[in-house]
N, CA, C and O atoms as a Tinker XYZ file with bonds, in Angstrom:
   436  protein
     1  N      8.032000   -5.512000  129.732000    73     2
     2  CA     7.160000   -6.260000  130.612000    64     1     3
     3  C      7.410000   -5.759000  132.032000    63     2     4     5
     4  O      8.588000   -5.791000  132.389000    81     3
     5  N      6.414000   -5.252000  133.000000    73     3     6
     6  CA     6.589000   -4.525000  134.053000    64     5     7
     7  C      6.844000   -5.705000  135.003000    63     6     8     9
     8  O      6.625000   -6.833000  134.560000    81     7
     9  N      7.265000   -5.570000  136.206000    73     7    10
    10  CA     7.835000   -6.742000  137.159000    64     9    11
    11  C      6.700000   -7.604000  137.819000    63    10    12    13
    12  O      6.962000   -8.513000  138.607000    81    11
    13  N      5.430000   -7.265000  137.450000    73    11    14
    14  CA     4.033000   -8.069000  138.752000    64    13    15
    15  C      3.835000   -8.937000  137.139000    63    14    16    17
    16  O      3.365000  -10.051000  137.369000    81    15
    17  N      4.027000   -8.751000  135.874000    73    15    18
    18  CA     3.578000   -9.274000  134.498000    64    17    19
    19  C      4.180000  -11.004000  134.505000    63    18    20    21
    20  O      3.770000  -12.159000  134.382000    81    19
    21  N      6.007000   -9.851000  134.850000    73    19    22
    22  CA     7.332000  -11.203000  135.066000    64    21    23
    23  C      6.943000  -12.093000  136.071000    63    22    24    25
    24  O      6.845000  -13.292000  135.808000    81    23
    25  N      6.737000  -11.712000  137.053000    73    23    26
    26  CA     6.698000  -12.556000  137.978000    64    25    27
    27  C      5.377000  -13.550000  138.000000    63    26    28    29
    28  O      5.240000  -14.511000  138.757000    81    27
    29  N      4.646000  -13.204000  137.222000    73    27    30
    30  CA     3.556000  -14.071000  137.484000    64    29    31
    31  C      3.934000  -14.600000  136.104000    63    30    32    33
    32  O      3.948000  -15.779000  136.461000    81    31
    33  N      4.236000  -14.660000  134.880000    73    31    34
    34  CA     4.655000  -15.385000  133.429000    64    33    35
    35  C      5.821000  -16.160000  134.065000    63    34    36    37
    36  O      6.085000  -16.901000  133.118000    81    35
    37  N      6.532000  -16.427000  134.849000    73    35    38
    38  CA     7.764000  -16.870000  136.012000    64    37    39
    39  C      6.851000  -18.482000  136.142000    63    38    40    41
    40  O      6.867000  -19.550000  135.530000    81    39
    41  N      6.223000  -17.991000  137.118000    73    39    42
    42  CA     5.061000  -18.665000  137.768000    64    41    43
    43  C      4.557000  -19.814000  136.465000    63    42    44    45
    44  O      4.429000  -21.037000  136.515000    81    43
    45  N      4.395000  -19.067000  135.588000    73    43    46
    46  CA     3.575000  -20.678000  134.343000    64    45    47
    47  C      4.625000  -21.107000  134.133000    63    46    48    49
    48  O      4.953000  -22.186000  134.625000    81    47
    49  N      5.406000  -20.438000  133.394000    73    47    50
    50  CA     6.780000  -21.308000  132.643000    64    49    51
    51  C      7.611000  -22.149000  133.946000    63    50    52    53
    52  O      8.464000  -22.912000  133.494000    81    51
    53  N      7.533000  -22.150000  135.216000    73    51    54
    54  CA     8.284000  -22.336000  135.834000    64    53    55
    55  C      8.638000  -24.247000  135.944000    63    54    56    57
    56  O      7.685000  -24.925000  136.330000    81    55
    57  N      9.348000  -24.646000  135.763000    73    55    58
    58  CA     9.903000  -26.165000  135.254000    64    57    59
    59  C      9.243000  -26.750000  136.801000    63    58    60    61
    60  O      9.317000  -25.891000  137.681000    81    59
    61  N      8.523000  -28.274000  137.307000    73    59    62
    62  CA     8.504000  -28.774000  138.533000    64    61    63
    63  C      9.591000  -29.259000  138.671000    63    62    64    65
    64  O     10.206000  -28.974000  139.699000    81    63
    65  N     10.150000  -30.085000  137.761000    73    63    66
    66  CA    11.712000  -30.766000  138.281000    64    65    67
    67  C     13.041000  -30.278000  138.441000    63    66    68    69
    68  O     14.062000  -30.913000  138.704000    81    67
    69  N     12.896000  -29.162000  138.262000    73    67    70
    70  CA    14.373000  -28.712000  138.533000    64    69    71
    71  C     13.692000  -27.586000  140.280000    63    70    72    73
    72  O     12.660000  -26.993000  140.594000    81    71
    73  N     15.047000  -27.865000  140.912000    73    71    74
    74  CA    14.938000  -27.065000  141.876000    64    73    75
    75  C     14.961000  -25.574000  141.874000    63    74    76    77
    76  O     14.987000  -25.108000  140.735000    81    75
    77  N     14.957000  -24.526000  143.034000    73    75    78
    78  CA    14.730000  -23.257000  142.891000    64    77    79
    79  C     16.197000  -22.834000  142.540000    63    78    80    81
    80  O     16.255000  -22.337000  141.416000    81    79
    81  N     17.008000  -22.875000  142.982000    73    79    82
    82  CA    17.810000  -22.262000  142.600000    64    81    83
    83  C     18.662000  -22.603000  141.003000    63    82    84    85
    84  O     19.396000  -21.801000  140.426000    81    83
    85  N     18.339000  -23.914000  140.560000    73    83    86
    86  CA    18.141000  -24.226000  138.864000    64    85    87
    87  C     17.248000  -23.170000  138.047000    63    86    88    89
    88  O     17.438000  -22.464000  137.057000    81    87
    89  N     16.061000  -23.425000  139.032000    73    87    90
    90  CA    15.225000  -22.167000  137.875000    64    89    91
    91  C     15.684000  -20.889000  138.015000    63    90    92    93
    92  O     15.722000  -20.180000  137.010000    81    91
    93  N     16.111000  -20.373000  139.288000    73    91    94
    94  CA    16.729000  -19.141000  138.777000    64    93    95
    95  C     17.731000  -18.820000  138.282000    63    94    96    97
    96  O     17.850000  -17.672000  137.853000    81    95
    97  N     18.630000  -19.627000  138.202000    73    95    98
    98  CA    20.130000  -19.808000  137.061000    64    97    99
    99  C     19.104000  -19.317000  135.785000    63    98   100   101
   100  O     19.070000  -18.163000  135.357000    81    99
   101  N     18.226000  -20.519000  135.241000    73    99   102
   102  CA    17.798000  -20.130000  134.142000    64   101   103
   103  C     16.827000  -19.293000  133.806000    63   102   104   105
   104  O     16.526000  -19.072000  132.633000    81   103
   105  N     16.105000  -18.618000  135.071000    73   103   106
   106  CA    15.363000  -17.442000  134.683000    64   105   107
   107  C     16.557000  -15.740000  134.286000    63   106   108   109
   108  O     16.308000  -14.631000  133.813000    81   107
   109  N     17.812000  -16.419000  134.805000    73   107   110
   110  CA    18.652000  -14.871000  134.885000    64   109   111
   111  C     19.358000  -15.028000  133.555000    63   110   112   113
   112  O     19.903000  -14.013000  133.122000    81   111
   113  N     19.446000  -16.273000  132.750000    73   111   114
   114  CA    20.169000  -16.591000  131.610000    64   113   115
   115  C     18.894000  -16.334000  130.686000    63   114   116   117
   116  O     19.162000  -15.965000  129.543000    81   115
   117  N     17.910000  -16.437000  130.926000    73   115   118
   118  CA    16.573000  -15.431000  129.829000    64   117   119
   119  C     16.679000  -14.163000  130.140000    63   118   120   121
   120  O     16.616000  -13.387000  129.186000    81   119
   121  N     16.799000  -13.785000  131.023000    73   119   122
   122  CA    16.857000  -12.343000  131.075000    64   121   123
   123  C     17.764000  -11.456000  130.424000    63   122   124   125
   124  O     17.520000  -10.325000  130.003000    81   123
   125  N     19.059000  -12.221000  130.377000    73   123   126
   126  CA    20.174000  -11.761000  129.697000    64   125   127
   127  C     20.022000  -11.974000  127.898000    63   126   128   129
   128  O     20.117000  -11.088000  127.048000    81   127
   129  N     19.799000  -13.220000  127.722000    73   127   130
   130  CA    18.910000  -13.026000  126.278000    64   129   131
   131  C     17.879000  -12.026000  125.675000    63   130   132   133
   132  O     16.783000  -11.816000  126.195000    81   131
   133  N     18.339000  -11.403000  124.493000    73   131   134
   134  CA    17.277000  -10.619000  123.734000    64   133   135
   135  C     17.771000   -9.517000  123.669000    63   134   136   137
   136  O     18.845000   -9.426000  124.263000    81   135
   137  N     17.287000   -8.308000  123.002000    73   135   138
   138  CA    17.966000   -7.314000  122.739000    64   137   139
   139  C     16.548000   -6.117000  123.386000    63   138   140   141
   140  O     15.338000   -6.342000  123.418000    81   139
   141  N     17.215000   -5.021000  123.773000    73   139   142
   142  CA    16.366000   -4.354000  124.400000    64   141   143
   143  C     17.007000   -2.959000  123.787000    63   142   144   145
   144  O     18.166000   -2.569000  123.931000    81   143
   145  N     15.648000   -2.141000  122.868000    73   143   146
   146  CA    15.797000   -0.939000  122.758000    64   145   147
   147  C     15.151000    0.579000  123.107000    63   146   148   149
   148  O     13.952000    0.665000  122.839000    81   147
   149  N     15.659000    1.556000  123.560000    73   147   150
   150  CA    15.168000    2.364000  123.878000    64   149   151
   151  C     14.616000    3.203000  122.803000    63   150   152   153
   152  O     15.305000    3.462000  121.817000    81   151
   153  N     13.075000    3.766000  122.971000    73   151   154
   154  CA    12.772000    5.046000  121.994000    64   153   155
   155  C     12.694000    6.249000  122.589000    63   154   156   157
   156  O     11.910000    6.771000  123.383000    81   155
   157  N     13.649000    6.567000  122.049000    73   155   158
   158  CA    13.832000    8.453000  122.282000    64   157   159
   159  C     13.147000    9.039000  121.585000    63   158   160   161
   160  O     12.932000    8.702000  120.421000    81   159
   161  N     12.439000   10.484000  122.389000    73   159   162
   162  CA    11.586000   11.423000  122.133000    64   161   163
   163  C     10.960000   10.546000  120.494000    63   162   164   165
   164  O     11.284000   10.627000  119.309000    81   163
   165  N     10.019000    9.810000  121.216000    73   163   166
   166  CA     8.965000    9.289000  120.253000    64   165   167
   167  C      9.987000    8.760000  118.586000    63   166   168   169
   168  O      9.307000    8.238000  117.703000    81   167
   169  N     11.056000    8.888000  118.399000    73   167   170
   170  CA    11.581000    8.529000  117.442000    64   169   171
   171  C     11.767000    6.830000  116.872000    63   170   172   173
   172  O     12.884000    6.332000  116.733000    81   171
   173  N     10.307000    5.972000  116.544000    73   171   174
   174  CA    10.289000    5.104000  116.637000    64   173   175
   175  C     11.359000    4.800000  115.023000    63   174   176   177
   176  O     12.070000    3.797000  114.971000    81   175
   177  N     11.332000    5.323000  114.407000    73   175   178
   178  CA    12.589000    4.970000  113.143000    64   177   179
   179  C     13.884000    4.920000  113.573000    63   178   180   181
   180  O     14.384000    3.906000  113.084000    81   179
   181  N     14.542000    5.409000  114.130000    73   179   182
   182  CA    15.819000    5.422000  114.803000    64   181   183
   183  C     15.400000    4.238000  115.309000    63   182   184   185
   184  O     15.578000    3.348000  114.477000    81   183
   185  N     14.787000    3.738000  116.598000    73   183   186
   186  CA    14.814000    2.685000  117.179000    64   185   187
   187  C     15.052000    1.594000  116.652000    63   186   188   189
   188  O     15.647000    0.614000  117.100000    81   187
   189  N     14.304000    1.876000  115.132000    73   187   190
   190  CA    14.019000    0.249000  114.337000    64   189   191
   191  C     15.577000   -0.237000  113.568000    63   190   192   193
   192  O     16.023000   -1.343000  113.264000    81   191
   193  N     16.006000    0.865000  113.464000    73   191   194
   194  CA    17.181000    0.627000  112.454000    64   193   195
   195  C     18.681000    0.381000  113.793000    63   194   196   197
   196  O     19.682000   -0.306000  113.593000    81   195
   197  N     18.357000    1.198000  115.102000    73   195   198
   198  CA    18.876000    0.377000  115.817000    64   197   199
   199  C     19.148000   -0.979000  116.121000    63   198   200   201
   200  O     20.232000   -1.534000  116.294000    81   199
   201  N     17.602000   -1.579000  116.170000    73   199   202
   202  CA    17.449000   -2.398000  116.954000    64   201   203
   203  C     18.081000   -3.795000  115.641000    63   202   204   205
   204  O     18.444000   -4.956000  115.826000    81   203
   205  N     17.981000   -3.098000  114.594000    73   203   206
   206  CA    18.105000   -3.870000  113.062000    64   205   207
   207  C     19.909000   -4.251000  113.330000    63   206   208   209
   208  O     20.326000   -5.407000  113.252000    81   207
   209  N     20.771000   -3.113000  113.631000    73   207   210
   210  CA    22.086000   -2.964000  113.836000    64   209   211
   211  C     22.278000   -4.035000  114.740000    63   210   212   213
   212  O     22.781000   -5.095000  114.367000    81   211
   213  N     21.832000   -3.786000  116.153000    73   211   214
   214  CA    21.630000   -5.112000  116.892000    64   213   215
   215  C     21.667000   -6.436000  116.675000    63   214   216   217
   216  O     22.450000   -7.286000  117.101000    81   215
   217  N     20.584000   -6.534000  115.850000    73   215   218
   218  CA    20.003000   -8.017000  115.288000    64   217   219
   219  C     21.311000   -8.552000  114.846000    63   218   220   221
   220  O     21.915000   -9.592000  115.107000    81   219
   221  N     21.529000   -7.670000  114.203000    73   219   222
   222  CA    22.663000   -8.281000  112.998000    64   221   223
   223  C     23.842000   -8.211000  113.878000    63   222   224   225
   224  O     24.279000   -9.362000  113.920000    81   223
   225  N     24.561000   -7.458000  114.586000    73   223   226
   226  CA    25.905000   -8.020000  114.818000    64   225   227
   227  C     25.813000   -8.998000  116.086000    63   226   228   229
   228  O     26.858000   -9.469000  116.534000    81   227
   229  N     24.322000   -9.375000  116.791000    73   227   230
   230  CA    24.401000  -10.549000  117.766000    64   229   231
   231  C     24.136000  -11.680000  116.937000    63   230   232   233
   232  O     24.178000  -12.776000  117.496000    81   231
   233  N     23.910000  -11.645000  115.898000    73   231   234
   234  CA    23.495000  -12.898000  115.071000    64   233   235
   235  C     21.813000  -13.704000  115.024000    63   234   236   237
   236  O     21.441000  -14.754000  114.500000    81   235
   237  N     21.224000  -12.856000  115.671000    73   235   238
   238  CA    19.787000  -13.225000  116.104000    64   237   239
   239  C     19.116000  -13.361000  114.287000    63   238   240   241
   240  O     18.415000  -14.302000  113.914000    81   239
   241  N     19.479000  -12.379000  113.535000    73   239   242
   242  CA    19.065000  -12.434000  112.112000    64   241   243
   243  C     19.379000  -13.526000  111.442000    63   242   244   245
   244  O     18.683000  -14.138000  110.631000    81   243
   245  N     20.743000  -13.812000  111.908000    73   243   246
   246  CA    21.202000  -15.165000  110.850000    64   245   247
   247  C     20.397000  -16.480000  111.456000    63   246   248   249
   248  O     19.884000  -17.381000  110.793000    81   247
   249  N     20.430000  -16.330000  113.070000    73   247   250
   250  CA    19.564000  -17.749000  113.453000    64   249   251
   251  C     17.844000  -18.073000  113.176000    63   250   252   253
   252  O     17.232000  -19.141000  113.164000    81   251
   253  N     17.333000  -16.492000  112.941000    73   251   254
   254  CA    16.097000  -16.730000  112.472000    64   253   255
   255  C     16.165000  -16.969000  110.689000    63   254   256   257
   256  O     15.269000  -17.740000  110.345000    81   255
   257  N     16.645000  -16.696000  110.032000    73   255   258
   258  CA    16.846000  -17.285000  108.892000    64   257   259
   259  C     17.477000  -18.853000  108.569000    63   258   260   261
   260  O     17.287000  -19.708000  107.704000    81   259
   261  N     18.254000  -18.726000  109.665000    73   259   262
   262  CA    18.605000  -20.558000  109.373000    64   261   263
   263  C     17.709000  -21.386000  109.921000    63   262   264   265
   264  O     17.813000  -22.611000  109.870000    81   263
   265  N     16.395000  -20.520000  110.704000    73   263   266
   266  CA    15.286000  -21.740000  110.584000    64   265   267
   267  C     13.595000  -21.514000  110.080000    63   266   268   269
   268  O     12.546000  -21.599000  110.717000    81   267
   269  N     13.870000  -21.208000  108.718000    73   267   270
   270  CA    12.824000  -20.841000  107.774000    64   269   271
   271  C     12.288000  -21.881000  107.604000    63   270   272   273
   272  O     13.069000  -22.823000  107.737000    81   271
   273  N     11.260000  -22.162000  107.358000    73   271   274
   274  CA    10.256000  -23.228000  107.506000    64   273   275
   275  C      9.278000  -23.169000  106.410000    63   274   276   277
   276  O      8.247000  -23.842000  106.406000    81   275
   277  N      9.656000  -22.262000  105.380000    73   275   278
   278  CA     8.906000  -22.452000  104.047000    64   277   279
   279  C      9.859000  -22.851000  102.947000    63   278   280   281
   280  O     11.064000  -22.632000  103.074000    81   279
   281  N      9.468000  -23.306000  102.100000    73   279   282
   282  CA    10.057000  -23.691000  100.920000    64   281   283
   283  C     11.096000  -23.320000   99.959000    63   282   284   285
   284  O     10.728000  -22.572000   99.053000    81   283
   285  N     12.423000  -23.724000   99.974000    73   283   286
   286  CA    13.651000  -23.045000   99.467000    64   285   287
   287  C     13.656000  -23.832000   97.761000    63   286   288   289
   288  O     13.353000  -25.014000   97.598000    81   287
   289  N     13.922000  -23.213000   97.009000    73   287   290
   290  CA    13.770000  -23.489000   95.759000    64   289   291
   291  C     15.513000  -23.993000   95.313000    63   290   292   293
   292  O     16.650000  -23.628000   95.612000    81   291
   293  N     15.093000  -24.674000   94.738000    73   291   294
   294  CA    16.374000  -25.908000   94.115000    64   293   295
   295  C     17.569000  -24.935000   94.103000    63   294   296   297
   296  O     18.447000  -24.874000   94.964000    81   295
   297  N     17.465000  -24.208000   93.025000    73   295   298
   298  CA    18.380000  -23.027000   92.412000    64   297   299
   299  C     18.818000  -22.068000   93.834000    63   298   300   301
   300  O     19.936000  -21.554000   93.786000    81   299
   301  N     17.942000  -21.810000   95.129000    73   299   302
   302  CA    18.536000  -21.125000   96.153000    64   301   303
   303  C     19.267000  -22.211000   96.929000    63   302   304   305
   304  O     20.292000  -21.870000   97.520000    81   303
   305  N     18.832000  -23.583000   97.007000    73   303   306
   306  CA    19.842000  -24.597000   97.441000    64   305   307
   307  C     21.335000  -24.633000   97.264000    63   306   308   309
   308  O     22.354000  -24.683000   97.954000    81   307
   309  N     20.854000  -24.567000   95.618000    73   307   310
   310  CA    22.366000  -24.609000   95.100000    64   309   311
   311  C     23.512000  -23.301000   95.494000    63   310   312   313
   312  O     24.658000  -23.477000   95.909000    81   311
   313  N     23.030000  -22.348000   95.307000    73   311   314
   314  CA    23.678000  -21.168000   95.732000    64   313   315
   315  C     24.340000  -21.247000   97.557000    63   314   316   317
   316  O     25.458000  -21.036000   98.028000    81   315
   317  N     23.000000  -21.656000   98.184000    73   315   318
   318  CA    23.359000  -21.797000   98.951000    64   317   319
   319  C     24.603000  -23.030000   99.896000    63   318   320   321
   320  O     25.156000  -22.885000  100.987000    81   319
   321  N     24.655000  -23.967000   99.076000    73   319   322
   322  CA    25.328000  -24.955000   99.061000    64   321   323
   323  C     26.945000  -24.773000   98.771000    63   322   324   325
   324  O     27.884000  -25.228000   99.424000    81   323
   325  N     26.968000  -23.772000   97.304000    73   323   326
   326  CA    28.123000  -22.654000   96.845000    64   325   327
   327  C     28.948000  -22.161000   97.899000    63   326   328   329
   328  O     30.159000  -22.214000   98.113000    81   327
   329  N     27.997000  -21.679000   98.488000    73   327   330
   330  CA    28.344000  -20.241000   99.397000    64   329   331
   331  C     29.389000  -21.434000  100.640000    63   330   332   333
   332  O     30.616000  -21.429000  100.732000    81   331
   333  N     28.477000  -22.280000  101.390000    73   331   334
   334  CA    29.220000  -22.956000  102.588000    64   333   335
   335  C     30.258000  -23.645000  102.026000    63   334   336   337
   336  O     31.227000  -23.702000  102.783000    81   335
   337  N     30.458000  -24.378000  100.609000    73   335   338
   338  CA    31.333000  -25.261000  100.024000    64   337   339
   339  C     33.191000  -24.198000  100.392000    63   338   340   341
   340  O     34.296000  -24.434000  100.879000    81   339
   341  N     32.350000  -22.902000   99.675000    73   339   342
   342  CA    33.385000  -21.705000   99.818000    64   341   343
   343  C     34.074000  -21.586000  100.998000    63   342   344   345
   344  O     35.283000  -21.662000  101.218000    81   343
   345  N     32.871000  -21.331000  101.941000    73   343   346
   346  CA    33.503000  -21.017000  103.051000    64   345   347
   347  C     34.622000  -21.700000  104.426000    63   346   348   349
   348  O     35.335000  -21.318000  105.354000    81   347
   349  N     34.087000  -23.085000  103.658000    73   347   350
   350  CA    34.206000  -24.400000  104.329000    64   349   351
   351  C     36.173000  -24.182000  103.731000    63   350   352   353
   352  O     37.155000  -23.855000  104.398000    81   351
   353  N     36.053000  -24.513000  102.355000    73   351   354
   354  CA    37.429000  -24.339000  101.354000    64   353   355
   355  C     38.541000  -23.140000  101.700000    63   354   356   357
   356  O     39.743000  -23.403000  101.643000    81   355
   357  N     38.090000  -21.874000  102.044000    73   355   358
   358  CA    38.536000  -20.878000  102.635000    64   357   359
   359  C     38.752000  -21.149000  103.989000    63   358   360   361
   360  O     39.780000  -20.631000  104.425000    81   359
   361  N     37.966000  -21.936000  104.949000    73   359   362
   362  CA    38.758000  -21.811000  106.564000    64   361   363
   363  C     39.508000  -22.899000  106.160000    63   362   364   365
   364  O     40.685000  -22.844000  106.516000    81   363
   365  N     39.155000  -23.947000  105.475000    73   363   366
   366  CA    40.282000  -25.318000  105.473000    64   365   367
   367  C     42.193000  -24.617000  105.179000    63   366   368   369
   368  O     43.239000  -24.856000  105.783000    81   367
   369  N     41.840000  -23.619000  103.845000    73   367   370
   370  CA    43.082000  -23.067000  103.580000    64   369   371
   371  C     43.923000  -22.220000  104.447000    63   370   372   373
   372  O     45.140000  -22.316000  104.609000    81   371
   373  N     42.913000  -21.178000  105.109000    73   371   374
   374  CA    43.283000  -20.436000  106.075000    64   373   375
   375  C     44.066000  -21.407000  107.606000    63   374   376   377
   376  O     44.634000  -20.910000  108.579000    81   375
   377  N     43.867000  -22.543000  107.375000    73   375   378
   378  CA    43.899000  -23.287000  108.610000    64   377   379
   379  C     45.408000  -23.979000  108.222000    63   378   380   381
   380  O     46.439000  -24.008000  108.895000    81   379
   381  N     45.202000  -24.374000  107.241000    73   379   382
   382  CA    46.767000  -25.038000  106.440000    64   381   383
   383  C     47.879000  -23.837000  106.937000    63   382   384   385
   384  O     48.829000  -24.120000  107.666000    81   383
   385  N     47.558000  -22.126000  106.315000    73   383   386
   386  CA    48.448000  -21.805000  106.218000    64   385   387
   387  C     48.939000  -20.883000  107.473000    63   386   388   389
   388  O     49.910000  -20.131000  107.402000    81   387
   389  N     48.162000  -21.045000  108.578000    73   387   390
   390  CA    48.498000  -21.330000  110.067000    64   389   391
   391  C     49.300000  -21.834000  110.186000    63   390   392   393
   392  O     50.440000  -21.375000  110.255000    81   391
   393  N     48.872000  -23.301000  110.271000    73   391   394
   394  CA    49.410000  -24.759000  110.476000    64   393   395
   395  C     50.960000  -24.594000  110.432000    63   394   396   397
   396  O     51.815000  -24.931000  111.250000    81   395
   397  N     51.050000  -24.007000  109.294000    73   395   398
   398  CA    52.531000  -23.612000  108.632000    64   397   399
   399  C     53.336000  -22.267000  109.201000    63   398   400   401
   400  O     54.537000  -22.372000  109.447000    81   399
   401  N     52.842000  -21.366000  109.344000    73   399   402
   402  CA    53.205000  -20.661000  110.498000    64   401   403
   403  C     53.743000  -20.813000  111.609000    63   402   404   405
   404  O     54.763000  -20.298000  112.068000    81   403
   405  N     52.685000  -21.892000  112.252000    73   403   406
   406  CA    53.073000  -22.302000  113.564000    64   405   407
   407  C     54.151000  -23.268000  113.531000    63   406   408   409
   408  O     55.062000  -23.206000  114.356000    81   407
   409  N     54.104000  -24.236000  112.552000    73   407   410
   410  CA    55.711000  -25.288000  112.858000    64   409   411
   411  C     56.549000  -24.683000  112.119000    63   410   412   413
   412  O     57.550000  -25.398000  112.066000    81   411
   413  N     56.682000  -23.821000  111.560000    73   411   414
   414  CA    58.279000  -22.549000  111.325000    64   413   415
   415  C     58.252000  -22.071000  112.950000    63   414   416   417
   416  O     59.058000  -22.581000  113.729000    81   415
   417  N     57.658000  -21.456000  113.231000    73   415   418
   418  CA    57.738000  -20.716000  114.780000    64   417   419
   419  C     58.782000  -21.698000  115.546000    63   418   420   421
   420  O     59.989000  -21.666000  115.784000    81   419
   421  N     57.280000  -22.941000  115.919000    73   419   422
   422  CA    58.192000  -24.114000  116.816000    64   421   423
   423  C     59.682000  -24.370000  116.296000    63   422   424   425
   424  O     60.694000  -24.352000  116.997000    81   423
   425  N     59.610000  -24.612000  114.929000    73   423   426
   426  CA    61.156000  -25.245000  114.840000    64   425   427
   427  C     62.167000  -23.838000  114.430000    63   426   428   429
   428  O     63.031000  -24.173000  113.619000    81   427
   429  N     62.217000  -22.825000  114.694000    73   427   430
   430  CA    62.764000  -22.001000  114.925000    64   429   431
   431  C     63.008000  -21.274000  113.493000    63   430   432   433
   432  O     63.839000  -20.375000  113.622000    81   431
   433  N     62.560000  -21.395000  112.270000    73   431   434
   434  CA    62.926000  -20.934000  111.277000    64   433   435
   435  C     62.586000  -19.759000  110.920000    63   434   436
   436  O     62.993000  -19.295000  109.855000    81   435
C-alpha cells in the first residue's frame, strides 16, 4: 500500500475517542503486525512458500484455523479434544517434574 493510499485508509479507520497520540500508538502497533514479503526477479513461488514459512513460525496459521467458522465433524472434535487432553497431561507432568528439580536445588540436595 503506497503512503497517499495509508494515509487516507488512516483517515476512515481513525477512532473519534481516543486522542492523537493513542491513535498513533495504535496505528504503529498495525504497522508492525503482518508479514511482509518480497518477490525477487518475478519468482512468485519462492515468495509463496516463504511467506508459508512465515505464517507458520509467527503462528498467524494456527490463529486462522482456531477460528474456522464452518462445521467440525464429531469424530474431528474428538481427535481434537485427544490432542489438547495430551498436551494439557504432558505440560501438567513436565511441570511436576520441574517442581521437583527446583525444591532439590532450594534444599540443597
Amino acid at each position: 500500500m503506497n503512503p497517499a493510499a495509508r494515509s487516507a485508509w488512516s483517515l476512515f479507520r481513525r477512532p473519534t475517542s481516543q486522542g492523537v497520540a493513542e491513535s498513533l500508538i495504535h496505528h504503529r502497533q498495525e504497522q508492525v503486525r503482518g508479514i511482509r514479503v518480497k518477490v525477487l526477479n518475478g519468482n512468485l513461488e519462492q515468495a509463496l512458500t516463504f511467506m508459508q514459512r512465515k505464517m507458520q513460525s509467527s503462528g498467524i496459521e494456527r490463529m486462522i484455523k482456531r477460528e474456522q467458522t464452518h462445521h467440525i465433524k464429531n469424530s474431528e472434535k474428538r481427535v481434537l479434544a485427544r490432542k489438547l487432553l495430551e498436551r494439557k497431561l504432558k505440560s501438567q507432568d513436565l511441570a511436576r517434574k520441574l517442581k521437583a528439580i527446583l525444591i532439590k536445588k532450594v534444599r540443597g540436595l
